[in-house]
C-alpha positions in Angstrom: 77.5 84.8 90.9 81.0 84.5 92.3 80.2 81.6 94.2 78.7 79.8 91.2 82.5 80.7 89.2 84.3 79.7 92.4 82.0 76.1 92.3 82.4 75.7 88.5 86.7 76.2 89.0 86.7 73.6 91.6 84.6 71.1 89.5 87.0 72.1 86.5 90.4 71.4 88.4 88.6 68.0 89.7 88.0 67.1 86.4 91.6 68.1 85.4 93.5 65.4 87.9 94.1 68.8 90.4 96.1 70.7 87.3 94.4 74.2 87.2 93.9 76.2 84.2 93.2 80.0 83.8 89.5 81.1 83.4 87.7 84.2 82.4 84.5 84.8 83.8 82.4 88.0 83.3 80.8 89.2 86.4 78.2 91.8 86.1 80.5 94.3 87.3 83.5 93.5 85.5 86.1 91.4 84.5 87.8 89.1 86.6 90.4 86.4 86.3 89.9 84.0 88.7 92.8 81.0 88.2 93.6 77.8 90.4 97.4 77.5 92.1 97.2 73.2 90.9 100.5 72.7 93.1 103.5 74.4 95.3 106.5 75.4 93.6 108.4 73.1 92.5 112.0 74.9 92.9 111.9 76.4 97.0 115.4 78.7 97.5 116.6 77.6 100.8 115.1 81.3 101.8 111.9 81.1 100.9 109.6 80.3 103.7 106.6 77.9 102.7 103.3 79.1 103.8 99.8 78.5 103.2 99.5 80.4 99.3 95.5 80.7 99.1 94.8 77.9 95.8 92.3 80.1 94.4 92.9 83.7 93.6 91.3 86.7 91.4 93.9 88.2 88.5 93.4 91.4 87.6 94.5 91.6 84.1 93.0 94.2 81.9 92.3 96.2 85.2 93.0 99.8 85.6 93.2 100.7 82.2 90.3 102.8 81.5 89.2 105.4 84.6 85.4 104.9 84.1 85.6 101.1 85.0 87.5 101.9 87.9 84.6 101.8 90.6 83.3 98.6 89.3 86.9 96.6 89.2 87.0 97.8 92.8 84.1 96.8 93.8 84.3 93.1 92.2 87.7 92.9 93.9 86.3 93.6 97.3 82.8 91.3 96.7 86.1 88.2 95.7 87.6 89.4 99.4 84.0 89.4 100.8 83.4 85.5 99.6 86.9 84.5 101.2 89.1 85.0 97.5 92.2 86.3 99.2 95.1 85.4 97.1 95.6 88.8 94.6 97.3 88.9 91.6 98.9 91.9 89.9 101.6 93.0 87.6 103.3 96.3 87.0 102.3 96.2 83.3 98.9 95.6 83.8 97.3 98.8 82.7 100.9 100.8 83.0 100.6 100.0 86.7 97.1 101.2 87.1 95.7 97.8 88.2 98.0 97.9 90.9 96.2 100.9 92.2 92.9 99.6 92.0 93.9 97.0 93.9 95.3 99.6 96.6 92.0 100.6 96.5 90.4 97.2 97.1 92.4 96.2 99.9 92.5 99.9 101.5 92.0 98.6 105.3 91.8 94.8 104.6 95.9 94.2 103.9 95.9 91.4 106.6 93.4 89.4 104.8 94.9 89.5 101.6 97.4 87.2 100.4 99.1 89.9 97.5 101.2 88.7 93.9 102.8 91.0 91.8 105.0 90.7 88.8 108.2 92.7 87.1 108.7 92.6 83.6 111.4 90.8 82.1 113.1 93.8 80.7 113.0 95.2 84.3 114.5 92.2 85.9 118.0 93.7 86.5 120.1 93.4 89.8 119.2 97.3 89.8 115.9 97.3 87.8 114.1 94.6 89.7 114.6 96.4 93.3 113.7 99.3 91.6 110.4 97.9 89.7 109.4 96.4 93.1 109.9 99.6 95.2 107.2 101.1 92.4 104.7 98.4 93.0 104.7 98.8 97.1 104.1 102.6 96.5 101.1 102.0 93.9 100.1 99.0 95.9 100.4 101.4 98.9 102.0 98.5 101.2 105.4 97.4 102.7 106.1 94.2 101.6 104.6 91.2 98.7 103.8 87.9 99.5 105.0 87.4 96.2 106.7 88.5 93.6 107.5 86.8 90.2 109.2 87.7 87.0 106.5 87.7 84.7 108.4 85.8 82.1 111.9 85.2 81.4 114.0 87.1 79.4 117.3 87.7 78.4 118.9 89.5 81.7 120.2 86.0 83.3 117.8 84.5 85.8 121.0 84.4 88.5 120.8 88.1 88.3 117.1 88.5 88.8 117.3 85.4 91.9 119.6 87.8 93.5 117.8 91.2 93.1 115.1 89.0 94.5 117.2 87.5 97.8 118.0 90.9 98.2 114.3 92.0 98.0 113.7 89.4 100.6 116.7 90.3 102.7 115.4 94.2 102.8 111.8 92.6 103.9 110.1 94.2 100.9 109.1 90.7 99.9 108.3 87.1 101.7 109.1 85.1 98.6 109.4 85.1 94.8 109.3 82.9 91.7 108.5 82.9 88.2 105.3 83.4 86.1 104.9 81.9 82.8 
């Protein structure tokens, strides 16, 4: 079933001239959000590293909210990682952090093949807040350091103070790059 959704994005970004669009897609399991990266980032800090971001991903949106889906989300994380979906992304106010930790769960063993996004929110994208918001995520996430981290939408703390909470982020090696969301 995954691969079918996997086949079906690919045809749809084809058909979109390589701009991807977000797409829900009920699995038996549960939900997941798989969405297409169409292009790099156009805006690179001169400290920002380019790798090789995965172009397809699962989101995870809706996750950890309620404890009796938590099994299933889990397992339709891990059967993405088993078909070759590496790229993750999270957010700290998905589920009041509690998709975070199902991801925790997901990738328990399997950090290396995972490619990992998380998110602050706006209101917690102060020089203080932000380091403080990521710190959070890496001890629900139960790893060291992001791939990537992204406000989740601007605000009205100025973006030069959230760019340097995030160079600072990146100077302390808690994460490898950042950006923005939506």
């Amino acid at each position: 079933r995954v691969r079918a959704i996997v086949r079906a994005g690919a045809a749809h970004d084809e058909a979109a001239g390589g701009r991807g669009r977000i797409e829900w897609h009920r699995t038996s399991f549960a939900m997941v959000t798989l969405f297409y990266a169409s292009s790099p980032l156009p805006f690179v800090p001169r400290t920002m590293a380019i790798a090789a971001m995965p172009r397809l991903g699962m989101g995870t949106w809706h996750m950890g909210e309620r404890a009796r889906s938590r099994a299933a989300e889990v397992a339709a994380l891990r059967a993405g990682l088993d078909l070759g979906l590496t790229l993750v992304d999270t957010a700290e106010m998905y589920g009041d952090g509690g998709a975070e930790e199902v991801v925790a769960e997901a990738i328990a063993g399997r950090r290396a093949q995972v490619y990992l996004v998380s998110k602050v929110y706006p209101h917690h994208a102060g020089a203080r807040d932000a380091i403080a918001a990521c710190e959070r995520s890496l001890a629900r996430l139960r790893i060291e350091r992001l791939d990537c981290y992204l406000l989740h939408w601007r605000g009205r703390i100025p973006l030069a103070e959230t760019v340097g909470a995030f160079e600072r982020l990146v100077a302390d090696g808690k994460i490898a790059r950042w950006g923005v969301s939506n």
